[in-house]
C-alpha positions in Angstrom: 103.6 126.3 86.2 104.4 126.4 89.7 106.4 122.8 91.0 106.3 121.7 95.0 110.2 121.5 94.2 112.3 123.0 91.7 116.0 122.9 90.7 117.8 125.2 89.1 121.1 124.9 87.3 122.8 124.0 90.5 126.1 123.3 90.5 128.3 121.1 93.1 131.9 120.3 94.0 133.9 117.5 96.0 137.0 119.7 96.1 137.8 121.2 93.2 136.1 118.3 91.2 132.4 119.4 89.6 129.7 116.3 90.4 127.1 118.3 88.8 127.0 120.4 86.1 124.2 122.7 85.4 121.0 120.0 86.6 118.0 121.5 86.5 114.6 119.5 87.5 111.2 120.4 88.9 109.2 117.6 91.0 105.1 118.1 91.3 102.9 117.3 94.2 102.7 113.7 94.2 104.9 112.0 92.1 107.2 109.6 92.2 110.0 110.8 90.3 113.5 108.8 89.5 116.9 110.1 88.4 118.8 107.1 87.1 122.4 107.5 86.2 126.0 105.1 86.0 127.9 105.3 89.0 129.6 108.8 89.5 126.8 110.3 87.5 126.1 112.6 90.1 122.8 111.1 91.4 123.4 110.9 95.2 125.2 114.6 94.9 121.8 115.9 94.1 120.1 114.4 96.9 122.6 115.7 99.2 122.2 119.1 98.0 118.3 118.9 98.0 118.7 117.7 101.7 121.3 120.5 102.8 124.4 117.8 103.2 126.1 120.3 100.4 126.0 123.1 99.9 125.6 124.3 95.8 128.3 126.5 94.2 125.8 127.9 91.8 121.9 127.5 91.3 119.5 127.4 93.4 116.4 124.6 95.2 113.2 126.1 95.8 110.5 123.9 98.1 107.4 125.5 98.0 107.9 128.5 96.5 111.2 129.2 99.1 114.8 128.6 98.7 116.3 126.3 100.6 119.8 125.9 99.2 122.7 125.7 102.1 119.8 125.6 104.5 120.9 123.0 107.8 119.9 120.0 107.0 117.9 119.7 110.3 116.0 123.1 109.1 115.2 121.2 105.6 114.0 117.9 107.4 111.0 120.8 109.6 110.4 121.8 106.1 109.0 118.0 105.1 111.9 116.6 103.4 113.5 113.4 104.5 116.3 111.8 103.0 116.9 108.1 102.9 120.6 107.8 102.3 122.5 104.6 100.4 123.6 102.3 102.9 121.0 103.1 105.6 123.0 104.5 108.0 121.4 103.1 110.9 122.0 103.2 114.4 123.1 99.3 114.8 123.4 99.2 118.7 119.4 100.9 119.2 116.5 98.7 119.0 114.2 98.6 115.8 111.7 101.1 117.6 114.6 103.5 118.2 115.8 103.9 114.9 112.4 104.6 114.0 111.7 107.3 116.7 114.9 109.1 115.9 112.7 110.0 112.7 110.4 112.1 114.3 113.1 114.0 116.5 111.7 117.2 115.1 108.1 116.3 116.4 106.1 117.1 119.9 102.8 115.4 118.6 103.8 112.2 120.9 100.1 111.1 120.1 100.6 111.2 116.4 103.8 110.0 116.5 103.0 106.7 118.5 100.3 106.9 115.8 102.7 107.0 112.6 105.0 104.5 114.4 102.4 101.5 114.3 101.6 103.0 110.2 105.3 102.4 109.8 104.4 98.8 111.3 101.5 98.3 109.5 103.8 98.6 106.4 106.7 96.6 107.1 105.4 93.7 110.0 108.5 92.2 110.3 110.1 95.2 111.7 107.3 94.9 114.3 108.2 91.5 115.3 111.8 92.7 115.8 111.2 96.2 117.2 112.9 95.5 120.5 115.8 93.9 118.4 119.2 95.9 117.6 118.8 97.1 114.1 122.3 96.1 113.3 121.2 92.3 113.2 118.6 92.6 110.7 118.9 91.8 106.9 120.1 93.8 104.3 116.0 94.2 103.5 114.8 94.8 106.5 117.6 97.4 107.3 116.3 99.0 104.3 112.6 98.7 105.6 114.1 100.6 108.9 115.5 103.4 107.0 112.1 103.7 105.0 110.2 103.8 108.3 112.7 106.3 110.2 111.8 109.0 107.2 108.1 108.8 107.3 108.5 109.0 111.2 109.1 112.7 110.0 105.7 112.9 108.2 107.6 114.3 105.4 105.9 115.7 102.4 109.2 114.7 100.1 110.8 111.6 100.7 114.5 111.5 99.1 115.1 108.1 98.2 118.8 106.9 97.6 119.1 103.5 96.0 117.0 101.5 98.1 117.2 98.5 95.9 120.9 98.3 96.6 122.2 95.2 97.6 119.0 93.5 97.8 117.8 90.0 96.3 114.9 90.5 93.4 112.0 89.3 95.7 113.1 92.0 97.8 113.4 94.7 95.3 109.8 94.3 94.4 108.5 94.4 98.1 109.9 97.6 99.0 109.0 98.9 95.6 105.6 97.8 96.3 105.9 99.8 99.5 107.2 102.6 97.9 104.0 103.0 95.5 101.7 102.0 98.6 103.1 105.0 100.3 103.1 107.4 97.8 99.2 106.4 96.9 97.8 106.3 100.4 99.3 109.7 101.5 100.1 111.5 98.7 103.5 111.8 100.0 106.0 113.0 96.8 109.1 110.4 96.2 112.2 111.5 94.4 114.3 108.2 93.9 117.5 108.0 92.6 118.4 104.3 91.3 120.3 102.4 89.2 118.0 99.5 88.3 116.4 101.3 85.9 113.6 98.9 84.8 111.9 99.0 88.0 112.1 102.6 88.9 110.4 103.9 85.3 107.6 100.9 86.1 106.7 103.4 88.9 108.0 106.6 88.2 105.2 109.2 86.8 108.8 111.4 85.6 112.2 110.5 84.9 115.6 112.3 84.1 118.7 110.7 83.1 121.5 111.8 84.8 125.5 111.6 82.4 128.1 112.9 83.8 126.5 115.6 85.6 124.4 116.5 83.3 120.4 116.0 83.0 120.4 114.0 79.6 116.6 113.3 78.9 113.4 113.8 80.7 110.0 112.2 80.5 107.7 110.4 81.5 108.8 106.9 83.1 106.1 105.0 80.5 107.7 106.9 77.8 111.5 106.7 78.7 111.0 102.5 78.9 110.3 102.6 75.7 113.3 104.6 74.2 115.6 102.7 72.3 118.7 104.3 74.6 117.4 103.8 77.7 116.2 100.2 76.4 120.3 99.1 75.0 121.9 100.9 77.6 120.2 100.4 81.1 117.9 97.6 80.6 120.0 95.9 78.2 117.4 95.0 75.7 118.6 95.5 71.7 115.7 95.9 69.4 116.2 93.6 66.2 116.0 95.3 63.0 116.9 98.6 64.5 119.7 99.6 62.7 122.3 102.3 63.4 122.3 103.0 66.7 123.5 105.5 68.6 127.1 104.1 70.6 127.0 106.1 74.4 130.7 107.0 73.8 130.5 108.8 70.5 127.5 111.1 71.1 127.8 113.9 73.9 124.2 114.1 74.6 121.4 111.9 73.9 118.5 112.8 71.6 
């Protein structure tokens, strides 16, 4: 079956330290799909080597049909693939509306793009109220709303989504969530999300694949993986009663 994306057994390094180990994943047209992982898992490596920030040691990442591992990153943005980093990484001294131009640096369509700037608007109306605004004095949420905006600016047909609920208060969580599925059902666009609250990223996610130490662990379908009694103790902290023996995350190397 032929993917939109697919990974295979790539392998990256920070030094001489291996982040990831082996991952292989495929992402269809249209999905959301959500990696979820502890901290130093290797979730955010991945991303980076999808988006061209690293280059893989080993393996190789295919994007319709045609490798683009240790492309330029500004090559892999033309392609359609647009990476939301953690932390934003906004400009704070630009405006609102600059931030969200630099998006579509690639573009010449000025129509279109003065178009997709008021779509971006029509998603997230605060940031229209504050597009003259420095981006550096908006909230945590918003900032996040910014950063959402910048990669659509792109008209990508991936977005790469890193932690977006970082750092933000429930009721915000569930907003930009509730953007995220708006976006992917109005244009189709395909979302890979990395996240560590777990609950709400398989609530949306048509796939998922847990990430341990560099290694994909498990895979299926976000509906299916909520209701596995791992994922259940160990990321959403729920312990069925009357379930008896389970499986300690130290003592097993894999999951099953």
């Amino acid at each position: 079956m032929s993917h939109l994306m697919e990974v295979r057994n790539i392998e990256t390094y920070y030094g001489p330290t291996m982040a990831i180990r082996g991952v292989s994943f495929d992402v269809s047209q249209g999905q959301i799909v959500t990696i979820l992982g502890a901290n130093g898992a290797g979730k955010t490596t991945i991303l980076k080597t999808i988006s061209g920030i690293m280059d893989p040691q080993k393996g190789s990442v295919s994007f319709e049909g045609r490798d683009i591992q240790r492309m330029d990153p500004d090559r892999v943005v033309r392609l359609g693939i647009s990476l939301v980093p953690e932390g934003r990484e906004l400009f704070p001294f630009l405006s609102v509306r600059e931030n969200l131009q630099l998006g579509a640096y690639t573009r010449h369509d000025h129509k279109a793009v003065a178009s997709d700037l008021e779509r971006v608007f029509e998603y997230f109306p605060s940031l229209k109220m504050r597009a003259s605004g420095p981006a550096g004095m908006l909230s945590g949420g918003e900032q996040q709303m910014v950063a959402i905006g910048r990669a659509l600016m792109a008209r990508p047909k991936v977005i790469l989504l890193d932690e977006p609920s970082l750092g933000l208060s429930p009721k915000l969580v569930k907003e930009i969530f509730e953007i995220i599925v708006r976006i992917n059902r109005d244009s189709g666009t395909t979302i890979v999300l990395v996240e560590q609250n777990a609950n709400v990223a398989l609530q949306v996610a048509h796939f998922g694949y847990i990430l341990e130490m560099g290694r994909i662990v498990m895979a299926d379908t976000g509906p299916a993986l909520l209701e596995k009694d791992d994922v259940r103790e160990f990321y959403l902290g729920i312990k069925d009663k009357g379930v008896r023996g389970v499986r300690r995350w130290k003592k097993r190397k894999t999951w099953r």
